[in-house]
C-alpha positions in Angstrom: 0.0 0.0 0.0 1.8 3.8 -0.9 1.1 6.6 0.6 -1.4 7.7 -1.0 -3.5 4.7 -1.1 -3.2 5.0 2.6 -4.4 8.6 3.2 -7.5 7.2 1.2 -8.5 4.7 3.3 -7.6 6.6 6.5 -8.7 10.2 6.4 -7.2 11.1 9.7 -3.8 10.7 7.9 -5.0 13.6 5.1 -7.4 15.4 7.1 -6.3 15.2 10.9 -9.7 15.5 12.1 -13.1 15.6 10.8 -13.9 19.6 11.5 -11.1 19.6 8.5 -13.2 18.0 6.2 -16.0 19.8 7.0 -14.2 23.2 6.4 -12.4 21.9 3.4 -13.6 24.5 0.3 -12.5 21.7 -2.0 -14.7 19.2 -1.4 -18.5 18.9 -2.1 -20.7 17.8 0.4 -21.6 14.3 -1.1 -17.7 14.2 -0.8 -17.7 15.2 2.7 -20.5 13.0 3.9 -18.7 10.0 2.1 -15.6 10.7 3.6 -17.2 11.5 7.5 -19.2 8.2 6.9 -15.7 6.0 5.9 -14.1 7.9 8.9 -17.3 7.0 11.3 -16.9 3.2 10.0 -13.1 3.1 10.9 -13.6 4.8 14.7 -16.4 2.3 14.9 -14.2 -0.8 14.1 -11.7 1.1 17.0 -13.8 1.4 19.2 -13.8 -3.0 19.1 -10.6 -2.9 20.5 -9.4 -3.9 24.1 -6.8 -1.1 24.5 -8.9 1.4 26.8 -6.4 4.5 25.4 -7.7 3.7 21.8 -11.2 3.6 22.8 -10.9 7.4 24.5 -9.4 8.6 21.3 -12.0 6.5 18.8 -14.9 7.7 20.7 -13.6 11.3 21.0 -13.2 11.2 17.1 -16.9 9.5 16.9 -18.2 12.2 18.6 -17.2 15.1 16.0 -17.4 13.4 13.1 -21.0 12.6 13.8 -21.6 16.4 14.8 -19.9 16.8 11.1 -22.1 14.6 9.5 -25.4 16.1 11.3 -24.3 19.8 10.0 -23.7 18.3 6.6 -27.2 16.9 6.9 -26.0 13.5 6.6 -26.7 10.2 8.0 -24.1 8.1 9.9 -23.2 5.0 8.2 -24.6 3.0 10.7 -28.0 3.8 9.5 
């Protein structure tokens, strides 16, 4: 997998958070929403794991990027 391959299946690696992609003029908002909902998906599968430190941060992450997806007017892939 490059780099780039990388920063598309893990937004926090291109974005850093998900108030970036929500501010980010480049994108539309199907493209926000689709990338919000892959984000959600990923903290989701984190949030899984046994390692109480990773749970904090996944659920921290969960957290905005469903406040992201709400302003965005979009639904969270669990739904």
């Amino acid at each position: 997998m490059n780099k780039q391959t990388a920063q598309i299946e893990d937004p926090s690696i291109k974005y850093g958070n998900p108030k970036a992609v929500y501010n980010n003029q480049n994108l539309s908002p199907q493209e926000k929403i689709s990338i919000l909902q892959d984000w959600e998906y990923q903290v989701r599968q984190e949030l899984v794991a046994d390692d109480e430190s990773i749970k904090t941060t996944a659920s921290d992450s969960l957290h905005e990027i469903l406040e992201c997806l709400s302003q965005l007017g979009g639904d969270s892939c669990m739904e």
